[in-house]
C-alpha positions in Angstrom: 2.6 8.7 13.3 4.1 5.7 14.9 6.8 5.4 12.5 7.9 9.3 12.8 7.2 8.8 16.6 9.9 6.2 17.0 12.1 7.9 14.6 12.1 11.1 17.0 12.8 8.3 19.9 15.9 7.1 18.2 18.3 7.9 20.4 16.1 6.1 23.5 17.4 2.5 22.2 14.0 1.1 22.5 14.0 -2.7 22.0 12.6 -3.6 18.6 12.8 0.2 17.5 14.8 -0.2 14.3 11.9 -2.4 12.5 10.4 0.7 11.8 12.9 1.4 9.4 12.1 -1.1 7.2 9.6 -0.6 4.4 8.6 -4.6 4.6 7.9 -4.4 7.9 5.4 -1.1 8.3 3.7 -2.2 4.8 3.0 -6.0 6.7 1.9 -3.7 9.8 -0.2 -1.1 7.5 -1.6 -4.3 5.9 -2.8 -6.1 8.8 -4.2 -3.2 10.7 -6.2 -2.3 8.2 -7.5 -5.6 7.8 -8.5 -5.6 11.4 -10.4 -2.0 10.6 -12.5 -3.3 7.9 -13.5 -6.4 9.6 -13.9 -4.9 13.4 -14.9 -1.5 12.4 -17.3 -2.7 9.2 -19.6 -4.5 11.3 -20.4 -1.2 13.1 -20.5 1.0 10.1 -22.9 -1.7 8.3 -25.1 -1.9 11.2 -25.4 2.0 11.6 -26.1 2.0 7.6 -28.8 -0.3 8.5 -30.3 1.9 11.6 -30.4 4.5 9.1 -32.1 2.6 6.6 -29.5 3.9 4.4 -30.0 1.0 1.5 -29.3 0.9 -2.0 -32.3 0.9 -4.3 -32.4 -1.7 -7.1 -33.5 -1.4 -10.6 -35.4 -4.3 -12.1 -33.3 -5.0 -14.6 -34.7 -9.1 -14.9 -31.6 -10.2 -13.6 -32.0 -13.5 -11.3 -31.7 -12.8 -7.6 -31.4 -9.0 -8.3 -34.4 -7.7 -6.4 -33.4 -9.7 -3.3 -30.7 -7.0 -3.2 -33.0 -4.6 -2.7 -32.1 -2.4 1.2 -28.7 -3.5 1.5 -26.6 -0.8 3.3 -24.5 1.1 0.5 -21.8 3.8 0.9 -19.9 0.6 2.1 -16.8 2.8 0.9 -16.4 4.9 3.9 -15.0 1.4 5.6 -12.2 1.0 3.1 -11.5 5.2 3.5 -10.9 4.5 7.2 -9.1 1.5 7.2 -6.9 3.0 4.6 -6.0 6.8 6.3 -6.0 5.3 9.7 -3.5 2.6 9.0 -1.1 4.9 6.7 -1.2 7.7 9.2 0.0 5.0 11.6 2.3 3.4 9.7 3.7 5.6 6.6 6.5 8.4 6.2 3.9 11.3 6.2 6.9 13.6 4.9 7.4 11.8 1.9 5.7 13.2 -1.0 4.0 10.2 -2.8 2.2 9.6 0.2 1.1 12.6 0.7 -0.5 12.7 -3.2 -1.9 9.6 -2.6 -3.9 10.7 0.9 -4.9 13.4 -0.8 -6.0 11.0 -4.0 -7.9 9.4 -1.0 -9.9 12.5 0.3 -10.6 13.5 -3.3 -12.4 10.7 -4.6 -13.9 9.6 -1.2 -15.4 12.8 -0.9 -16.5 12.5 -5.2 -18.1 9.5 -4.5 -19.2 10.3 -1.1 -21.2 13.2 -2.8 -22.8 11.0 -5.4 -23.9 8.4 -3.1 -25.5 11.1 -0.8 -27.6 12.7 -3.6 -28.7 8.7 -4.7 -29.2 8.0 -1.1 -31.0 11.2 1.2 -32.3 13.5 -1.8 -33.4 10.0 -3.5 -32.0 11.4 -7.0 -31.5 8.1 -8.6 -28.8 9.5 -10.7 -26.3 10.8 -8.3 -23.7 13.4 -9.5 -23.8 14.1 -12.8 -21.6 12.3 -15.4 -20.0 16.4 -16.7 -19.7 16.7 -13.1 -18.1 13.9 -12.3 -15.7 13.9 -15.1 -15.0 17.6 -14.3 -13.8 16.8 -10.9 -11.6 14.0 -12.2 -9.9 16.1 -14.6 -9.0 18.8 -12.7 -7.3 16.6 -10.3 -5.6 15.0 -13.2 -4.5 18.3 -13.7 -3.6 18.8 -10.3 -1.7 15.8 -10.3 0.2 16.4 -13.7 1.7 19.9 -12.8 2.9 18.5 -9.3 4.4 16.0 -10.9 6.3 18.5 -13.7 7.1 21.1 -10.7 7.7 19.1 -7.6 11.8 18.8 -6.6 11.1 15.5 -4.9 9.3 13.6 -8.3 12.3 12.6 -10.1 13.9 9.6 -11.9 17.3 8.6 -11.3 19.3 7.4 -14.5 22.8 5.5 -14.6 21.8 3.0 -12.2 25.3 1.0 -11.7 26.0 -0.7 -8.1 28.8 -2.4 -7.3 26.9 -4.4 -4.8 29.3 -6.3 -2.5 28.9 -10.7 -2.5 26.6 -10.8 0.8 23.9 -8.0 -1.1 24.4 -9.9 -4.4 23.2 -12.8 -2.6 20.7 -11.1 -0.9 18.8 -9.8 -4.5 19.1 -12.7 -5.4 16.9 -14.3 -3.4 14.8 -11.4 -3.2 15.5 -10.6 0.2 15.7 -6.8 2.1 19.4 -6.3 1.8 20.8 -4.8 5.3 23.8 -2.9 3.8 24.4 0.6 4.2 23.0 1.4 0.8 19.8 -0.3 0.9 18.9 0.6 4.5 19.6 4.3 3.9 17.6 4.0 1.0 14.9 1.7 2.5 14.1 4.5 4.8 14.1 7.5 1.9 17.0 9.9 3.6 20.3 9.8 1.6 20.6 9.2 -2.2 24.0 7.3 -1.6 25.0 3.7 -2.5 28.1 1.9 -1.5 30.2 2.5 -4.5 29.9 6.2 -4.1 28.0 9.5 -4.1 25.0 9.9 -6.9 26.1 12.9 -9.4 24.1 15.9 -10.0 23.5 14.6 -13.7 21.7 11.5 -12.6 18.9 13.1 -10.8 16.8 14.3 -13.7 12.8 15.4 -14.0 11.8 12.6 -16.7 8.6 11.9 -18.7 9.8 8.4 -19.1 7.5 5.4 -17.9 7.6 2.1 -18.4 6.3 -0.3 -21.8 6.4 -4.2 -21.6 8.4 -5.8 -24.6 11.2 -3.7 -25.7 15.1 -2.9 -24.2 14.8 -1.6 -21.3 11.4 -1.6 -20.8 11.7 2.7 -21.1 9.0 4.8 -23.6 9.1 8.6 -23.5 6.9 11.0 -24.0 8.9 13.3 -25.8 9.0 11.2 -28.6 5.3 12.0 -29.4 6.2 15.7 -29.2 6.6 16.9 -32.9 9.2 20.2 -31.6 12.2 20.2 -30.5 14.2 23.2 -27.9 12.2 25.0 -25.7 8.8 24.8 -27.3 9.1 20.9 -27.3 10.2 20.9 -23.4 6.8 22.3 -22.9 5.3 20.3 -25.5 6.2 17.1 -23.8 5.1 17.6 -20.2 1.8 18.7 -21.6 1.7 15.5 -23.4 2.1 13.8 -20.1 -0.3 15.7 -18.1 -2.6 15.1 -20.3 -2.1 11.6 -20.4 -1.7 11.3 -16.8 -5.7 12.9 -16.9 -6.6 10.0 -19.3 -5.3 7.5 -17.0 -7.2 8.8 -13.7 -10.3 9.2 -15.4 -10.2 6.2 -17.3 -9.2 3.9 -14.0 -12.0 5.7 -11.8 -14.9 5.3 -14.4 -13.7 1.6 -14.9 -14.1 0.5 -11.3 -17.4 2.7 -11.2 -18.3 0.1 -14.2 -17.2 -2.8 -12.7 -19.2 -2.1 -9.2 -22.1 -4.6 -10.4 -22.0 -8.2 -8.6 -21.2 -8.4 -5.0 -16.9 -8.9 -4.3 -16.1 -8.0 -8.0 -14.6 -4.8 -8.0 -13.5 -5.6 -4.3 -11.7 -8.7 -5.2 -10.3 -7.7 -8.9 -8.8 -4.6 -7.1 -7.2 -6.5 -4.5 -5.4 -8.7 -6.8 -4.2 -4.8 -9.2 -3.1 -3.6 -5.6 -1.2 -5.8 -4.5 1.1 -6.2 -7.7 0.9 -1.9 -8.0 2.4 -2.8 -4.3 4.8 -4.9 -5.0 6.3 -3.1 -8.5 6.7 0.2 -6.3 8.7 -1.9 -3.7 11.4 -2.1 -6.1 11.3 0.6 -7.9 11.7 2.0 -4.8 14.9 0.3 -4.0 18.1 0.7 -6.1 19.6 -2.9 -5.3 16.3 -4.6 -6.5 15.9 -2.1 -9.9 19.1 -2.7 -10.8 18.9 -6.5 -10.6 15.8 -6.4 -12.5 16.5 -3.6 -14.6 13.8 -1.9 -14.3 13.4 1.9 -13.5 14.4 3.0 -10.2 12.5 5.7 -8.8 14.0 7.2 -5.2 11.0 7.3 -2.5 8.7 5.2 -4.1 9.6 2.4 -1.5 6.4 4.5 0.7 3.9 3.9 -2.1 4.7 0.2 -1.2 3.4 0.9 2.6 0.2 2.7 1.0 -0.7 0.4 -1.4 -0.1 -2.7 1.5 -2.5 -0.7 3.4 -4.8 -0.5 0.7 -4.8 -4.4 0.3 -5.6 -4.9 3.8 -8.6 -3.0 3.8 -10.2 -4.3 0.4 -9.8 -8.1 1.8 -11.2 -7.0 5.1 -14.2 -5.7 3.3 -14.8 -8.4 1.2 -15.6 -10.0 4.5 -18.4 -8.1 3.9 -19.0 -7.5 0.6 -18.8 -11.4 -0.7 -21.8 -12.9 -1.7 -24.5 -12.5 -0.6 -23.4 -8.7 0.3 -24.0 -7.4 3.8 -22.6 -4.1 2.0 -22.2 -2.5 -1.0 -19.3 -0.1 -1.3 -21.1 2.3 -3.6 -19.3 5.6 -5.4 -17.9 6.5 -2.3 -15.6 2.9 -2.9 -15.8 2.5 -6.9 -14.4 5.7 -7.4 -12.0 6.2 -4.9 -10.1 2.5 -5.5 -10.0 3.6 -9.5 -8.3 7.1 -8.4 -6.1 5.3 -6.4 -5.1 2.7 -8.8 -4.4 5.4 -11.8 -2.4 7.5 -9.1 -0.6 4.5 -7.9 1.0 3.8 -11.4 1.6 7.1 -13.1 3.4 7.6 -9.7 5.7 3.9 -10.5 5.7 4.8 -14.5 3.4 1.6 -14.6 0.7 3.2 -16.5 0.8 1.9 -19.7 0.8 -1.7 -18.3 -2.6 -0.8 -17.2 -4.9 -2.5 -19.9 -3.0 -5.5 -19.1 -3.1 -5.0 -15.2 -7.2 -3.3 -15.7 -7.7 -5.9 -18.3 -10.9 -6.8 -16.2 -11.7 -2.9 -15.8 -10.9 -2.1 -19.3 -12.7 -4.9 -20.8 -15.8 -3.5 -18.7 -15.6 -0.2 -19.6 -15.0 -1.0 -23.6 -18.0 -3.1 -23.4 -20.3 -0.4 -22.2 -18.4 1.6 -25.1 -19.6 -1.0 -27.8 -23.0 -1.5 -26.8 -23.4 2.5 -26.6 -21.7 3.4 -30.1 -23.6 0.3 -31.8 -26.9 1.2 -30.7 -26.9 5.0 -31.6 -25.4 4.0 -34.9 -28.2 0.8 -35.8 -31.3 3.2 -34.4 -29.8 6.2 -36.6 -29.7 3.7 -39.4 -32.1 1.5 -39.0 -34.8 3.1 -37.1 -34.4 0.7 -34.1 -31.3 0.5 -31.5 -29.8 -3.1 -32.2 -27.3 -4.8 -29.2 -23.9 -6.4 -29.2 -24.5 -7.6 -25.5 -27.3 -8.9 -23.8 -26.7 -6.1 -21.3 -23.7 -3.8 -20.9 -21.4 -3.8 -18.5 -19.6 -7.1 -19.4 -20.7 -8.9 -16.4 -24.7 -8.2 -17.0 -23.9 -10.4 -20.0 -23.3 -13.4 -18.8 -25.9 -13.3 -15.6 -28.8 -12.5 -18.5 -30.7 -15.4 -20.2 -31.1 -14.2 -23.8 -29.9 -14.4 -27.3 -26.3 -12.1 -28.4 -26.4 -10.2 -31.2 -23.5 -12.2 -33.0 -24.4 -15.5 -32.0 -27.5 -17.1 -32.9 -27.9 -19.4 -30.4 -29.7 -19.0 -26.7 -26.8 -18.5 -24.2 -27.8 -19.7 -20.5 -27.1 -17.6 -17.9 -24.3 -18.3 -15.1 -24.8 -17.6 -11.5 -23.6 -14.1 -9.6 -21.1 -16.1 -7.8 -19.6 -17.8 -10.6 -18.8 -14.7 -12.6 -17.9 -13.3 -9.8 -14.8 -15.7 -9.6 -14.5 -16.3 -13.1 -13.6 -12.4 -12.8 -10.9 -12.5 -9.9 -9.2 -15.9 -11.9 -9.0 -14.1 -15.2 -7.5 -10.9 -13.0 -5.1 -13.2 -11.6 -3.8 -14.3 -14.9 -3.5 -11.2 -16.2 -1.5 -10.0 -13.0 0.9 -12.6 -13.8 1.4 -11.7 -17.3 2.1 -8.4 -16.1 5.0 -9.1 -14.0 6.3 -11.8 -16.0 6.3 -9.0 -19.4 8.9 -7.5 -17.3 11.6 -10.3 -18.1 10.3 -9.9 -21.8 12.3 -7.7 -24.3 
């Protein structure tokens, strides 16, 4: 609101007026204020959870310090919903249509989550939402989100990125700074399609189910490649691929923070660090001068996920205040959910998604191990009579808080405390943040 506010005010010549046009500057805005949400606001929320004895209920699992947990205020994820929408509404281009599918990414899987944690927490149904309904809800916004992004005019990719960028905005890449040129500002503020060497052409604006894969030219992977037509029948057969790969991704992201949601910071503090690079990659996809140095795929309008996803950041490190250990708040489904919905929406929008088991290595790693432990143990009690283990507890980071005995090691392994994993977690999440970025200089 702010930014289109002093947009309509243009022609007032307020002092200071024109940082609003930058992307950088809104995103460190967005950031901050919803920082200050989390932390101000959080301590209110949590002590209303606790008035309404609203607490999470534990299952003795024989996990050290586990029961100790036992009352802490859940649905913790309604403080990283209003950080989010009231910093964005504040700060973001509300016109532009990535942040509008990722508000509405926001409502959908706050209000999914929202809805299992209020069956778990006032009709005391331990189970929540069911898993079908669940995974019914995500699909059909996958579905959603697929055919918006086949049909909408303003999703496209431009191709034939050339600029004849002049020395001062050569320098300026360079050194990775916000180029003030004509180009770059009318582009760092989503209006014209123009750069300083000329007008785009009609043939560069195309509807593309390209995206991006690490470690060949270009970095580019199609989808119509997998199609096995050709002509019509294959145009169709494409974009179906790609919806339903862009379901895959949104269902698979959710679940996998859902997973994660076990020790207190660790889905907080792994998501912070996938944010923040999702953040920064659709900064420059977002900006032709910065694509084009980097060669990497340059999507007009993207530059606005950048302010989102900033906002984003702010509110998870706000709320880790909170949520570190020992928790003062858990963020429940109501959080889990939401951030994985996000995340998935975030890179099908930036063609990042098939970086995610690199980025989500911590998520996917979580999510295959409950996938192991599940498929093992129906197979060993079908044949064997009894349902043998590859973990000493599923998901991944169960196994290394429980004292006991893996299946393929024959040795005792000693159990490590909640706080250590917990960081153990956020390093490994940082090195394979780092890999990601750096895959983009590999080819």
């Amino acid at each position: 609101m702010l930014y289109h506010l002093f947009e309509a005010l243009k022609e007032y010549d307020i002092p200071g007026q024109g940082l609003m046009s930058y992307i950088t500057f809104r995103a460190m805005m967005a950031s901050v204020t919803a920082m200050l949400i989390s932390l101000v606001v959080g301590k209110k929320i949590i002590r209303w959870l606790q008035k309404k004895q609203i607490g999470e209920e534990i299952r003795d699992l024989g996990l050290e310090g586990q029961m100790q947990k036992k009352g802490t205020p859940t649905m913790g994820g309604i403080i990283i919903f209003i950080a989010i929408m009231v910093s964005v509404l504040l700060f973001a281009d509300l016109t532009n249509i990535y942040t509008i599918i990722l508000i509405a990414t926001t409502i959908w899987f706050g209000a999914l989550g929202f809805t299992d944690d209020y069956i778990k927490v006032f009709r005391h149904n331990k189970e929540g939402l069911s898993e079908k309904g669940k995974l019914v809800s995500q699909i059909v916004f996958g579905l959603g989100l697929g055919l918006t992004v086949c049909f909408s005019p303003d999703i496209v990719v431009r191709e034939k990125v050339q600029v004849e960028n002049t020395g001062e905005s050569s320098a300026a890449a360079a050194a990775g700074q916000e180029v003030k040129s004509q180009a770059s500002q009318t582009l760092d503020i989503d209006t014209e399609f123009k750069v300083k060497s000329g007008e785009w052409k009609e043939e560069d604006v195309v509807k593309s189910t390209k995206t991006t894969l690490p470690f060949i030219k270009n970095h580019e992977f199609d989808y119509k490649w997998l199609s096995p037509f050709k002509g019509t029948f294959g145009w169709y057969c494409k974009w179906g691929i790609y919806v339903l790969m862009i379901v895959l991704v949104i269902t698979a992201c959710s679940n996998g923070t859902n997973l994660t949601d076990g020790m207190d910071g660790l889905t907080t503090g792994t998501s912070s660090i996938v944010v923040v690079v999702l953040g920064i990659f659709a900064y420059l996809s977002g900006n032709i001068i910065n694509a084009e140095y980097l060669n990497i795929m340059y999507i007009p309008g993207t530059g606005e996920i950048g302010v989102f996803m900033a906002a984003f950041a702010g509110a998870l490190i706000g709320f880790l205040w909170h949520n570190s250990y020992p928790a003062q708040v858990f963020m429940g489904d109501t959080g889990s959910l939401m951030i994985g919905g996000l995340i998935g929406v975030c890179a099908i929008l930036i063609r990042k998604e098939l970086l995610l088991p690199i980025l989500c290595g911590v998520f996917f790693v979580e999510t295959l191990s409950v996938m192991i432990q599940r498929t093992y143990f129906k197979y060993t009690k079908k044949r064997y009579g009894t349902g043998r283990r590859v973990f000493k507890m599923t998901p991944l980071h169960h196994h290394f808080q429980k004292e006991g005995i893996p299946a393929l090691i024959s040795k005792p392994v000693r159990a490590l405390p909640e706080a250590k994993i917990v960081v153990r977690f956020w390093i490994v999440g940082i090195i394979l943040a780092v890999l990601t970025v750096a895959l983009l200089k590999i080819r």
